[in-house]
Residue, then its C-alpha position, 0 to 999 in steps of 0.5 A: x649310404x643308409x648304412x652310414x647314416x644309421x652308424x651315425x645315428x647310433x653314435x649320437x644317441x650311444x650311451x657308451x663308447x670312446x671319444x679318440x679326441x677333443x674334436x670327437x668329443x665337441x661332435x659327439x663322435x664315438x668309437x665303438x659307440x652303443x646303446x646297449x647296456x649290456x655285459x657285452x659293451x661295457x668299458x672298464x677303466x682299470x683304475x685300481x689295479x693301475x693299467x695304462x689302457x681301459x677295456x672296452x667290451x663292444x659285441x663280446x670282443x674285450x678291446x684295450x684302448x690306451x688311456x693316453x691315446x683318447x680324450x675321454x669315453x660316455x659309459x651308460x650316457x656319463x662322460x669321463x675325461x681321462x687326464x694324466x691316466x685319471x679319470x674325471x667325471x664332466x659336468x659342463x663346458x664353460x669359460x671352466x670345464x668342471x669335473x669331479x671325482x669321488x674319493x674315499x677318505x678314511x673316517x673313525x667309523x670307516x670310510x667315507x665318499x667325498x666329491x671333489x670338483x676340478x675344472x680346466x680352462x679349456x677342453x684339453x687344458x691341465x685339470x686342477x682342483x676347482x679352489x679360488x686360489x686356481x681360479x685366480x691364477x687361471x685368469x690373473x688379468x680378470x680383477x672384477x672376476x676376483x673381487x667377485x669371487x671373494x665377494x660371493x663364496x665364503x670357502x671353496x666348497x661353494x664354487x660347486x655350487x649350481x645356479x639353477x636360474x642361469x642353468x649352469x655352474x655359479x663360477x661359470x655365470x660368475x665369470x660369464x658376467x665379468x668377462x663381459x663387464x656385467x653387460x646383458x646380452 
């Protein structure tokens, strides 16, 4: 029993390892969880060369784990998402779960890293580009949420953008608020 207890206390302070589903995600429950960030557990995701399964290292032994088989993995404390075999760095849970992904586009004087933000309506829903257009679409019966989206982000850039003060996502609070017509709770 104490030997269960003590892997369960790993698991909640882990830096690294793999949540199988949602549910082990929303209970911070990792497989091969550790808090070593060491070359003997470290967990490769193999985006460029296109493998259909990430390798986790945990105590020296080389695990592959199929991406379609798991909700996401925490590398060194960062949860990544994997959908449709692409990886998405989560940010927040909220009415919208936003993610991001850097990308490298090309430029006159070489390459550049640019952030591109996506969010999903829930925790296994489809991950889209974080756009107005998609947010409107995603919840088309939220007039007041529309107006207010027009009204408050001149450009999609914008709708990633922090509200210190509420401690979350602007389009988060945003639609916080009109979901529950601007009442205070």
């Amino acid at each position: 029993m104490a030997l269960s207890f003590m892997v369960t206390g790993m698991a909640l302070y882990a830096q690294s390892g793999v949540y199988r589903t949602l549910d082990d995600f929303e209970n911070n429950r990792l497989t091969y969880a550790t808090d070593d960030g060491s070359d003997e557990n470290k967990i490769r995701f193999n985006e460029f060369i296109a493998k259909p399964y990430l390798i986790v290292k945990h105590n020296g032994e080389k695990i592959h784990v199929f991406k379609d088989e798991i909700y996401a993995y925490k590398n060194k404390g960062n949860v990544v998402r994997t959908w449709n075999f692409t990886q998405y760095n989560f940010l927040e849970k909220g009415p919208v779960w936003i993610y991001y992904k850097d990308m490298y586009t090309s430029q006159p004087k070489g390459t550049q890293r640019v952030r591109k933000y996506y969010f999903s309506t829930y925790g296994k829903g489809e991950i889209v580009p974080l756009t107005v257009y998609n947010l409107k679409k995603a919840f088309p019966d939220n007039d007041l949420f529309h107006i207010y989206l027009d009204a408050q982000f001149r450009n999609d850039r914008e709708l990633a953008h922090y509200d210190n003060y509420a401690n979350k996502f602007k389009v988060n609070n945003l639609l916080e608020k009109t979901s529950t017509g601007l009442s205070k709770r």
